[in-house]
Steps between C-alpha positions, in 0.01 A plus 500: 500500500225441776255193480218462742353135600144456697603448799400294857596446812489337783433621816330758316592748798909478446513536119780711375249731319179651469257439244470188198818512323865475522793639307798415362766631345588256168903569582473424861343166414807432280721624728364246751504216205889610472573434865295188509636344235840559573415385889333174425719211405489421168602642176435867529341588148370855416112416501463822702565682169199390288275592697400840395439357157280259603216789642183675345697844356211657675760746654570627874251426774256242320494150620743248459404314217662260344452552081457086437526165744823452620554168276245242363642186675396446859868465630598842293217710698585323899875554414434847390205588751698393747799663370340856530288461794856492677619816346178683542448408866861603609423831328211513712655387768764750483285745415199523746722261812756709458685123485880514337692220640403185365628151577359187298437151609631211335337150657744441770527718878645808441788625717485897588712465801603108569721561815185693661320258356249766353305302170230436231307203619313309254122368703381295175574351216417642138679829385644769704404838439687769259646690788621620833541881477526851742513824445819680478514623890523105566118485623145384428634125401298365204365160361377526150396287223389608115302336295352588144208398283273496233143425666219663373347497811771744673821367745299373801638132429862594433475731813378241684812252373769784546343520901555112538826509390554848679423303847770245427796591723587695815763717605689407824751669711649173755182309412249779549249643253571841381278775446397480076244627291405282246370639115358349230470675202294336189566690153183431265621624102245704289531459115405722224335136319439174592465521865419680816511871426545640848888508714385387837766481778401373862660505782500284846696666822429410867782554745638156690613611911816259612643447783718746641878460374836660606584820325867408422300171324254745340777696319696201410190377317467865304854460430516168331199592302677791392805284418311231305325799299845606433678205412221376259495836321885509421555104444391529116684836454838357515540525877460101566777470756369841724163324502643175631683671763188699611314176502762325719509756754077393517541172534799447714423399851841500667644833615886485404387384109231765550836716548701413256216459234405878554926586465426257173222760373602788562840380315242472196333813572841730452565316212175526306482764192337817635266647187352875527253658278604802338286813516355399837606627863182273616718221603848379549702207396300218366546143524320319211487414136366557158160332407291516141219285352710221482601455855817636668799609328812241627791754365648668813530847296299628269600803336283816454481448137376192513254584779374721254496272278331230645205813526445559117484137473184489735647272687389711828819505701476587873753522770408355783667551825509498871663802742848328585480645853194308544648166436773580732268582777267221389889271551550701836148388618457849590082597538556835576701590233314344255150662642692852446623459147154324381305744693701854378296699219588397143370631224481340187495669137416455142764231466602326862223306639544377847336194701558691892700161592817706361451383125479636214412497109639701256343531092799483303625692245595822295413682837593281767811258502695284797859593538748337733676202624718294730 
């Protein structure tokens, strides 16, 4: 179901679209809640599944209205406000930057290549933004911060925190400054009662020029994005130890433990379960797990009936999943065959969502069910 929020910009001149409004799909804003919840540390609990519920049922293509204030207490609506303003700006994000590959920063340096010595570095204290992200032909590197609120007089403060924070760091390829573009997108809620009535989302985007950098450095920075997106997405789907491995091979300065760390990974790679969809030819073998309103699902194998019925039980379950021949070239640190299987046409269908950054997320149920193992 489409919802449309008022919509700014700024430059004016480079906004993603023409006219006063912007539109979202209501399932790829879950989506986007699925893959940020399970990719920020933390328990990853389903509050991407409410949140159809919690809008006007004024139907497809009328603003995105929440039907009453997202708590009473002041602490409910920041955690909350905050909460969604993540999930609706990756959609966006995705959406109209055509952004898939997302990275997020926790408060110390990051690592995306330590033995090129390619980095996140912080330039001020206070909170680092939500994250570093590319699209899927490793290009167009991204800074971006979300914020949401409840001000009746529109987002301009939050937008104006979320660009603070967004200016908080660097990327640096042997200590020079790389090429970003920093966003800040501010989320204001509409409600039904008892508050502003109007979804306003506003957006902040000038492009940062760096210093020229070598292009082996350039890839390895793509690459250990991609390999941080990766790990964090398959950590809380029962994949801990692959993770690890993938962030070892980031971190590890020394070439003969960068060696035998890789040897180490792609040990775990062969051995991890390989799920497939049935009644799809839109993608092959699947590394991933099962994942309903209450978080992930820790049994290894879960049988079709029970997929099923974990459905009638509302309980939402998705497979999510990541192309396993991504995450060996992701191990391989190989740019060029990760460009061509992110960049290939894939369609998705009725069922099988994908992200572009090789993952995917599959309803299911009665029609759709994940089959396969070791």
């Amino acid at each position: 179901m489409t919802r449309t929020f008022l919509h700014s910009f700024d430059p004016a001149s480079a906004s993603p679209v023409t006219g006063t409004t912007v539109d979202l799909e209501v399932s790829e804003i879950e989506d986007a809640g699925i893959r940020e919840v399970l990719q920020t540390p933390g328990a990853a609990y389903g509050a991407w599944s409410i949140l159809d519920a919690l809008l006007a049922p004024t139907g497809t293509g009328t603003p995105f209205i929440f039907k009453e204030p997202l708590g009473q207490a002041r602490e409910v609506k920041v955690a909350l406000s905050g909460l969604f303003g993540r999930f609706v700006a990756r959609a966006y994000l995705e959406r109209y930057f055509n952004l898939s590959i997302f990275a997020h920063l926790g408060s110390r340096t990051i690592d995306l290549d330590r033995r090129r010595r390619v980095k996140v570095t912080r330039l001020s204290r206070g909170d680092l933004p939500d994250w570093i992200a590319c699209e899927a032909n490793l290009s167009s590197l991204t800074v971006a911060e979300a914020k949401g609120c409840h001000d009746v007089g529109g987002p301009a403060k939050a937008l104006d925190r979320a660009w603070t924070q967004a200016g908080r760091i660097n990327v640096t390829a042997q200590g020079r400054k790389v090429t970003i573009k920093r966003v800040a997108v501010a989320t204001r809620w509409g409600m039904a009662a008892a508050g502003p009535t109007e979804a306003q989302l506003s957006v902040r985007d000038p492009i940062e020029e760096g210093e020229p950098i070598d292009p082996q450095e350039k890839e390895a920075l793509f690459v250990g994005l991609l390999r941080l997106h990766i790990a964090n997405l398959i950590k809380p789907l029962g994949h801990a130890e692959l993770a690890a491995a993938l962030y070892r091979i980031t971190h590890q300065p020394f070439e003969r433990r960068l060696r035998e760390d890789i040897g180490r990974a792609r040990t775990l790679w062969d051995a991890a379960p390989v799920r497939e969809v049935e009644k799809t030819a839109a993608m092959g073998g699947l590394i991933g797990g099962i994942v309903t309103r209450a978080g992930p699902v820790t049994e290894g194998d879960v049988a079709p009936s029970d997929q099923e019925t974990l459905a009638r039980l509302n309980l939402r379950p998705v497979f999510v999943g990541i192309e396993r021949g991504l995450i060996r070239a992701a191990i391989d640190a190989e740019p060029q065959a990760v460009r061509t299987r992110l960049t290939r046409t894939v369609h998705s269908d009725d069922f099988a969502r994908t992200d572009r950054a090789g993952g995917w997320i599959v309803p299911l149920g009665q029609e759709r069910r994940i089959t396969g193992g070791t």
